[in-house]
C-alpha positions in Angstrom: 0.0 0.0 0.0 3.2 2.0 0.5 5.2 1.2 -2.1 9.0 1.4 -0.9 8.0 3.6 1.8 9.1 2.1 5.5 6.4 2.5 8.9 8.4 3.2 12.0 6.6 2.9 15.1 7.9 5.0 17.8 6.4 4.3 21.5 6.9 7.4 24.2 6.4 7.0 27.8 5.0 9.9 29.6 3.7 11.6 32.8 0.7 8.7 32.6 2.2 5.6 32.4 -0.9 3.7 30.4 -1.0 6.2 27.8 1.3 4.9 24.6 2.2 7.5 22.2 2.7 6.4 18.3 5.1 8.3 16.2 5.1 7.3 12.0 7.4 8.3 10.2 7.5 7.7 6.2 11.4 7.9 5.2 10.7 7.8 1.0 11.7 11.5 1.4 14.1 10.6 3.5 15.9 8.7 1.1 15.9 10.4 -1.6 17.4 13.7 0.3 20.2 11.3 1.4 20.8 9.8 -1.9 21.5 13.8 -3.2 23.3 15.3 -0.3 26.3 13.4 0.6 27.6 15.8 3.3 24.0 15.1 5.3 24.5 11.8 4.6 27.3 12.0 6.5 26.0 13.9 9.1 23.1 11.8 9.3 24.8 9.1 10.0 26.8 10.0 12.5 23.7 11.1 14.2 22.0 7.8 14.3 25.3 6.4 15.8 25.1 8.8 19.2 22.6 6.3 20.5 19.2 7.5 22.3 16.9 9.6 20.5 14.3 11.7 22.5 11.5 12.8 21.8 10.0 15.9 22.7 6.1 17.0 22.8 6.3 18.3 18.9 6.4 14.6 17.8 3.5 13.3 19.7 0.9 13.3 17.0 -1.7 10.8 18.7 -2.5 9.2 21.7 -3.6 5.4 22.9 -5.3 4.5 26.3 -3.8 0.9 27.0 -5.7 -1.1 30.1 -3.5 -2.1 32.8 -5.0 -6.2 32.0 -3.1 -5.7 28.2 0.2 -5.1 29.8 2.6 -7.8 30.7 3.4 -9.2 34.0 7.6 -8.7 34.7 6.8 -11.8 36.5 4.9 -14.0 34.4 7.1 -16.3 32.4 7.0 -17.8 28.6 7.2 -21.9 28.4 7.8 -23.0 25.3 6.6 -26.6 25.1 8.8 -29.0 22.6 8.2 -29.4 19.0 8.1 -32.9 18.8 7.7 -33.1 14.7 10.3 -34.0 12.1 8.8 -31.7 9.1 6.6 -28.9 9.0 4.8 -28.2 6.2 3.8 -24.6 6.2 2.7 -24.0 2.3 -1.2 -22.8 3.1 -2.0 -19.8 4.7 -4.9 -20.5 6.8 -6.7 -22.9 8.8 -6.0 -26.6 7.7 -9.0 -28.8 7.8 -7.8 -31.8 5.8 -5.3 -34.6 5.3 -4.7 -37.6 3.5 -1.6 -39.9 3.2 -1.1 -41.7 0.1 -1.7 -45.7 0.2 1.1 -46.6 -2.1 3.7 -43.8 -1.4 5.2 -43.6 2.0 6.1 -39.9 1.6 3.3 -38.3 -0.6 0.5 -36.2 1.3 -2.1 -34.2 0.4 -3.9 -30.8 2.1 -6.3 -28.8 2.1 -7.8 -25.9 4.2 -9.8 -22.7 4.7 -7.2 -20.7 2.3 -9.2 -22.1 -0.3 -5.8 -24.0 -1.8 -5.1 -27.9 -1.5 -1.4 -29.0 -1.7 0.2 -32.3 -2.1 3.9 -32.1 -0.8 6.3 -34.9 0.5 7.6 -36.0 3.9 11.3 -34.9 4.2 11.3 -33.1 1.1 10.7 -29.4 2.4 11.8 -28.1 -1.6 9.0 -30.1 -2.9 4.9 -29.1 -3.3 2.8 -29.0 -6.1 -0.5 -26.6 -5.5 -4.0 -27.7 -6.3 -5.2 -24.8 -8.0 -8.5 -23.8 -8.9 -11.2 -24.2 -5.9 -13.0 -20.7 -4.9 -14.0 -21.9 -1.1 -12.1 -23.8 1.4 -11.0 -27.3 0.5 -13.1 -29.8 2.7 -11.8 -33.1 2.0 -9.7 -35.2 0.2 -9.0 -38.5 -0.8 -7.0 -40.8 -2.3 -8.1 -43.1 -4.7 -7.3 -46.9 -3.7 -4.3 -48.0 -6.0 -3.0 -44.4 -5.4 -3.5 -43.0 -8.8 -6.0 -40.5 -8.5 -6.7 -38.1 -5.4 -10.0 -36.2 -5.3 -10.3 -33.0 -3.6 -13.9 -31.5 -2.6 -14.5 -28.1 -2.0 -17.1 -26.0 -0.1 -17.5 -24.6 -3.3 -19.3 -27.2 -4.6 -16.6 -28.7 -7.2 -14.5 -32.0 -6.7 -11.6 -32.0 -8.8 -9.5 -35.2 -10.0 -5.6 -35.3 -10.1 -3.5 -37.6 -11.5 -0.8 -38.1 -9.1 1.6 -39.5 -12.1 2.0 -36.7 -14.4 0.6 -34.0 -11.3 -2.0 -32.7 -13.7 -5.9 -32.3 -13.5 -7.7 -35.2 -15.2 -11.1 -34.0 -14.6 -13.8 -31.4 -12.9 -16.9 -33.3 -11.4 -19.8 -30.7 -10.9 -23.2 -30.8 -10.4 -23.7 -30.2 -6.3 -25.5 -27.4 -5.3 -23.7 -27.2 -2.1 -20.3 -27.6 -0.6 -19.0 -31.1 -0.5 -19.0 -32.1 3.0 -16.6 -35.6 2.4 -15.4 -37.8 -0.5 -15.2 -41.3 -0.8 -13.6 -44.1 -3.6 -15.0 -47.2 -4.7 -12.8 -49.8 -3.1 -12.2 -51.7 -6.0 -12.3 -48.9 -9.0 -12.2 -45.2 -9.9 -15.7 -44.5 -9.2 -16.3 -41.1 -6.3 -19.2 -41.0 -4.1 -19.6 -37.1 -2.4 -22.1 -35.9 0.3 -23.2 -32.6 0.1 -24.4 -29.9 2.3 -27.5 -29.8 -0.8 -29.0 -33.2 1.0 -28.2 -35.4 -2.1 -25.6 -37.9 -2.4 -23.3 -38.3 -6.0 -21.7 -40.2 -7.6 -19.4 -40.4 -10.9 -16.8 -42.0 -13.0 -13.3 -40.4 -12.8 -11.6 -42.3 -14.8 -14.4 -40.3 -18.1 -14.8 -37.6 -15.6 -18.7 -38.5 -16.3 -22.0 -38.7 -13.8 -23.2 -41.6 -13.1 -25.9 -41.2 -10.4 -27.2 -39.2 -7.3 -29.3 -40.9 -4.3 -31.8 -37.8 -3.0 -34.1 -38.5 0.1 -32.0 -36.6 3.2 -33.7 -33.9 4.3 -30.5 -31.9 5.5 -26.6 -32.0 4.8 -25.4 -35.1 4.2 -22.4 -35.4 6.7 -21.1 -38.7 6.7 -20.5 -41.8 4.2 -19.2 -44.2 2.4 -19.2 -47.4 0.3 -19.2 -50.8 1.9 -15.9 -52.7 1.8 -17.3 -55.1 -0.8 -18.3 -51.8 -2.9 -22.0 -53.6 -3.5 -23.7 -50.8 -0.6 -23.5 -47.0 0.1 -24.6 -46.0 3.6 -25.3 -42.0 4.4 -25.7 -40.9 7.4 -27.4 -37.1 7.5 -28.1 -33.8 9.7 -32.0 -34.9 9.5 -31.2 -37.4 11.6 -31.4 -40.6 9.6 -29.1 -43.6 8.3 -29.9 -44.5 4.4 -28.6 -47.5 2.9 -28.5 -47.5 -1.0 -27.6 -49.8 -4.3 -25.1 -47.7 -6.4 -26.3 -49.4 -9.5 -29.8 -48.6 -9.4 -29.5 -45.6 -6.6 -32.7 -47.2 -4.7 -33.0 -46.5 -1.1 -32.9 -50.2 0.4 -33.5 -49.4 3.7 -34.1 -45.4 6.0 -33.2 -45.7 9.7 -35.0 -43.7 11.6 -36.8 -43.0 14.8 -36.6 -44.4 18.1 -34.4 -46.5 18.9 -32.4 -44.9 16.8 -31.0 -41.0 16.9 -32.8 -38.2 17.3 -30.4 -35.2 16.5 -28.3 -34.8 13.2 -25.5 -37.4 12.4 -21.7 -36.8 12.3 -19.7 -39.6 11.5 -20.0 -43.4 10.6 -17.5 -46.3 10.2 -18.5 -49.8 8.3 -17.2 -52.8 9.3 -14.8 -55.2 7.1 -17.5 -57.6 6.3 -20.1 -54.9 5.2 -22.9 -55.9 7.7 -22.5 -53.3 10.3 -22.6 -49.8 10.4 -21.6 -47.7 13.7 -23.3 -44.0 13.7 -22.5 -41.2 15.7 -24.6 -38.2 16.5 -24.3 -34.6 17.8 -26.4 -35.6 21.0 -23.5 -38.0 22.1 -25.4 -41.3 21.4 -24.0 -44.3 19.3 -25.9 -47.0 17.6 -25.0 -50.0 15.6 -27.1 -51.0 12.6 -27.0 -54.2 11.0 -27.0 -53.1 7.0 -28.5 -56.2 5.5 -31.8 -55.8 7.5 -31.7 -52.0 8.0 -32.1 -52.4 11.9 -30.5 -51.0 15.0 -29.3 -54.2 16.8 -26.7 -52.3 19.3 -27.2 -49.0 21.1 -23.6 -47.6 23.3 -24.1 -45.8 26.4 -23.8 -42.4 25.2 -21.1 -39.2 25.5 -22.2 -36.4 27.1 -21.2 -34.2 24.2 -21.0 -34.5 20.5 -19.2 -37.3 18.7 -16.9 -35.9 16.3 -15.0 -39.9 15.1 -15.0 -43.3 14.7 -12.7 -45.4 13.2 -13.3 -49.8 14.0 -9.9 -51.7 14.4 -8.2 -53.5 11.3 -7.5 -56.8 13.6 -9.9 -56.6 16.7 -14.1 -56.2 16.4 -13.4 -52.8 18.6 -14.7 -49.2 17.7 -12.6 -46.5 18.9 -15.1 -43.1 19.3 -14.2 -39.8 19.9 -16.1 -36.9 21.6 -15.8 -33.4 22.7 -16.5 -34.4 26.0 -12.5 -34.7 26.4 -13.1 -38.9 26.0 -12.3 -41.4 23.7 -13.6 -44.8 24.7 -12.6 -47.9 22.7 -15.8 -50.2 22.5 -15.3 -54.6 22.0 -18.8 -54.2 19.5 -19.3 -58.2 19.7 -20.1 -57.3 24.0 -21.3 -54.0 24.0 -18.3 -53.1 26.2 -16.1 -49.9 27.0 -12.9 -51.4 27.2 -11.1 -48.1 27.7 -11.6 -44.9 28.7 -9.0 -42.7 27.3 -9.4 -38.8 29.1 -8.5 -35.8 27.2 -7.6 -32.2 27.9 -10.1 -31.0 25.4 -12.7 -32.3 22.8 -11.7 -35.8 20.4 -12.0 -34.2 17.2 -10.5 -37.1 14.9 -8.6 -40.5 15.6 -6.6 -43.0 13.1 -5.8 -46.7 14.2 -1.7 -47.1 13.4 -2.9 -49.8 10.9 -3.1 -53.2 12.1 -1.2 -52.4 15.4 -3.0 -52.0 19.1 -2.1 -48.5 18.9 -4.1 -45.8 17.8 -3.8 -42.1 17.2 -6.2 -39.0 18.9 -5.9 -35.7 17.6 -7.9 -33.1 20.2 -8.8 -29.0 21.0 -5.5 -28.7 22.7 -3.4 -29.2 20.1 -2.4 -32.1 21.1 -1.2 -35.7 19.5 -1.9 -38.2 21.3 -1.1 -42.2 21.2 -2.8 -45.0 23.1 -2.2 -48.5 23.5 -5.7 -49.9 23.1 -5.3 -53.2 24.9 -4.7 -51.1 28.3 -5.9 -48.0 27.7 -2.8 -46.0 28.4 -1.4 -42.7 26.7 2.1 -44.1 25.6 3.0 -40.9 24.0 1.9 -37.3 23.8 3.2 -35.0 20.3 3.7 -31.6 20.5 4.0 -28.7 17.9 0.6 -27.2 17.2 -0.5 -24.6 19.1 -4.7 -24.5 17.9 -6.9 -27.6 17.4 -6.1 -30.2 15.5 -8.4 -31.0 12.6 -7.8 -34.7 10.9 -4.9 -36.8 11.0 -3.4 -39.6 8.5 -1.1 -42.1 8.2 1.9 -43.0 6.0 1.8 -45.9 4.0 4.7 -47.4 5.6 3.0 -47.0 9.2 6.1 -45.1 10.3 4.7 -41.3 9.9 1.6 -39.7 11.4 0.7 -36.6 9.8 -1.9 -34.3 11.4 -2.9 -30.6 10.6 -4.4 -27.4 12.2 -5.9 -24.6 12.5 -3.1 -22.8 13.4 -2.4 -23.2 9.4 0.2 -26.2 9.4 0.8 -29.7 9.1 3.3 -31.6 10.8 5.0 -34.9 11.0 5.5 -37.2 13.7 7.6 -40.7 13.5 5.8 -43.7 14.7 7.6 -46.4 13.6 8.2 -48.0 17.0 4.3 -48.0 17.3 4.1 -49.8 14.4 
C-alpha cells in the first residue's frame, strides 16, 4: 500500500504511564534527500550512531489509552513446550481442515484448508509441493483413490476436482452439487467417487471419463457422513436430518431409512462400516452411538452415550473394537461383539478425529488442545503425547509405511510425527 515507503513505530512513555504514544514516520523522502546530499548523509549518520533519541512533545501526533490487563506481568514467564515433529509443512496460509496420506507412497500427502488452496507435498522433502489450483471456497476433503493414482479434492464450493498423481496434472472437474461437498469417498475396487453434500443429495461419478453416473436424493438436510461398503455392493449416508440411508449404487434405490426411536434423534456426524459390510456404527451430535445391522436396516446395538457430540470413529483392522471420539474430552474404545467400554481414554479437550496405526494396538487422537496423542488400546494408556501445534487439531493420517503420522491445524500447518516404534 506504501510502495518502498518504511512505517516506523515510535512508542513514548509519559507523565501517565498507560498512555502509549505512536510516532510514523515515512522515510521515501528521507531517502531520496540522502541519496542527493552526501555531506547530510554523512552527518546523518553520524547522528544515528550517538545512541538515544528523544523525543519531545512536537512529535506526539496521537495518543492510545492501553488497560493495565493488556500489559505484561515482569513476573509471568513464557514456556515453550517442545516441538516434537520431524517436518513442517507450512505452504497454506490458513486454517487446515484436511489430510490424507497416500496408500502406495510412504512420503506423498495431500492438504487442504480454509485458504481455499489444496497441496500435495512430500515428507522430508521441504523443496517439494505442487499446488492444487483452482477451488473458490475452502478445501473440505480429500482423498485418495485406492491404487493411489488418483486423489480427489472436494471443496465448499461445490466442485470435486481429480488429479492424476503421475504426471501431477488435472484429469477431470466433477460438478453438479449445489452445495459444498462435505466428504469424498472411492470405490474400493475402481475409480468411481461417491460425495455428500451440504444440498441433502448424495453423487456419484466415474473419474476415470470424468462422467456422472448417479445421485441418491431422500435426506432432508446436509449429508455429513458416508461411504461405500468394503465389498463396494452398498452405500450408507448418514445425514443432519437425523437418519441412516442404505442404498444400491447401480440402481441408486433406497434399500433401507433408519430412523426414529431407537435410533437417533439429533443430526449425524460420523459413521464407520465394518470389514465384512454388515455393520454400520453411527454417531450423532447428541453423544449417542448406535450399531445397525446393513443387510436388515435395523438398530441391533445401542452404546451408552457421550455427554457431548461425537466428532469420530474409526473400528480396528484386527480386533471387532470401535474407537469413538467426543468433545467431552473422552475417547472410549468399544469390544462391538459385547457392548463393552474397554477403555476410557481422558482428554484435555474435545476428540476431534482419531486414526488406528494400521493393524497395530495403537491408535492415534488428535484433540482441541493441540495435542497428538497415542494410546495403546489393549490397556488404555497414553504411551505418548506430540507436540507442535499450538490450535486444534483437525484430521490426522497415516503414512503408507505406518512409520509417519501426519496431522494438521488450525493454526495453518501440518506436521510430521515418526511412529515407527508403534508400528
Amino acid at each position: 500500500m506504501f510502495g518502498s515507503a518504511q512505517l516506523r513505530v515510535s512508542f513514548l512513555t509519559r507523565s501517565n504511564p498507560r498512555t502509549a504514544v505512536l510516532r510514523q514516520d515515512f522515510e521515501r523522502d528521507h531517502k531520496r534527500k540522502k541519496m542527493t546530499n552526501p555531506v547530510q548523509d554523512f552527518h546523518e549518520e553520524e547522528e544515528d550512531d550517538q545512541g538515544e533519541v528523544y523525543l519531545d512533545e512536537a512529535d506526539i501526533i496521537g495518543e492510545v489509552d492501553v488497560d493495565d490487563e493488556d500489559l505484561p506481568d515482569a513476573d509471568d514467564e513464557i514456556i515453550d513446550e517442545p516441538d516434537d515433529s520431524m517436518h513442517i509443512f507450512t505452504g497454506h496460509t490458513g486454517e487446515l481442515y484436511t489430510v490424507v496420506c497416500s496408500p502406495t507412497d510412504p512420503t506423498l500427502v495431500a492438504t487442504g484448508g480454509g485458504d481455499d488452496r489444496g497441496f500435495l507435498w512430500k515428507i522430508g522433502q521441504g523443496d517439494w509441493a505442487f499446488e492444487l489450483q483452482g477451488h473458490k471456497d475452502s478445501v473440505s476433503s480429500l482423498a485418495f483413490s485406492t491404487d493411489g493414482q488418483l486423489l480427489a479434492s472436494g471443496s465448499l464450493d461445490g466442485i470435486i476436482q481429480i488429479w492424476d498423481i503421475t504426471s501431477q496434472n488435472l484429469k477431470c472437474t466433477l460438478e453438479g452439487p449445489g452445495g459444498g461437498i462435505e466428504w469424498v469417498r472411492w470405490h474400493p475396487r475402481g475409480h468411481l467417487v461417491l460425495a455428500g453434500t451440504e444440498d441433502s443429495i448424495v453423487w456419484m461419478w466415474n473419474a476415470d471419463k470424468g462422467s456422472y453416473l448417479n445421485s441418491f436424493s431422500g435426506h432432508g438436510g446436509s449429508v455429513s457422513c458416508g461411504d461405500f461398503t468394503p465389498d463396494g455392493k452398498t452405500i450408507c449416508t448418514g445425514s443432519a436430518d437425523a437418519t441412516l440411508r442404505i442404498w444400491n449404487p447401480k440402481s441408486g434405490e433406497n434399500i433401507h431409512v433408519v430412523q426414529g426411536h431407537p435410533y437417533h434423534t439429533a443430526g449425524l456426524t460420523c459413521l464407520a462400516i465394518s470389514s465384512d459390510s454388515t455393520l454400520a456404527v453411527t454417531g450423532c451430535e447428541d453423544g449417542s452411538i448406535h450399531v445397525v445391522n446393513i443387510v436388515t436396516g435395523k438398530v441391533v446395538s445401542s452404546l451408552p452415550s457421550h455427554s457431548d457430540s461425537v466428532e469420530c470413529i474409526e473400528l480396528a483392522p484386527s480386533f471387532p473394537w470401535a474407537a469413538i471420539g467426543s468433545m467431552d474430552n473422552k475417547l472410549i474404545i468399544w469390544d462391538l461383539q459385547h457392548s463393552l467400554a474397554r477403555s476410557t481414554c481422558d482428554h484435555e479437550d474435545g476428540v476431534t478425529c482419531l486414526t488406528w496405526l494400521g493393524g497395530s494396538r495403537y491408535l492415534a487422537t488428535g484433540c482441541g488442545d493441540g495435542k497428538v496423542r497415542l494410546w495403546d488400546s489393549l490397556s488404555g494408556d497414553c504411551v505418548r503425547t506430540f507436540n507442535g501445534h499450538s490450535e486444534s487439531i483437525q484430521s490426522l493420517s497415516v503414512s503408507a509405511n505406518q512409520e509417519f503420522l501426519v496431522s494438521v491445524s488450525t493454526d495453518g500447518t501440518a506436521r510430521v510425527f515418526e511412529i515407527a516404534e508403534y508400528k
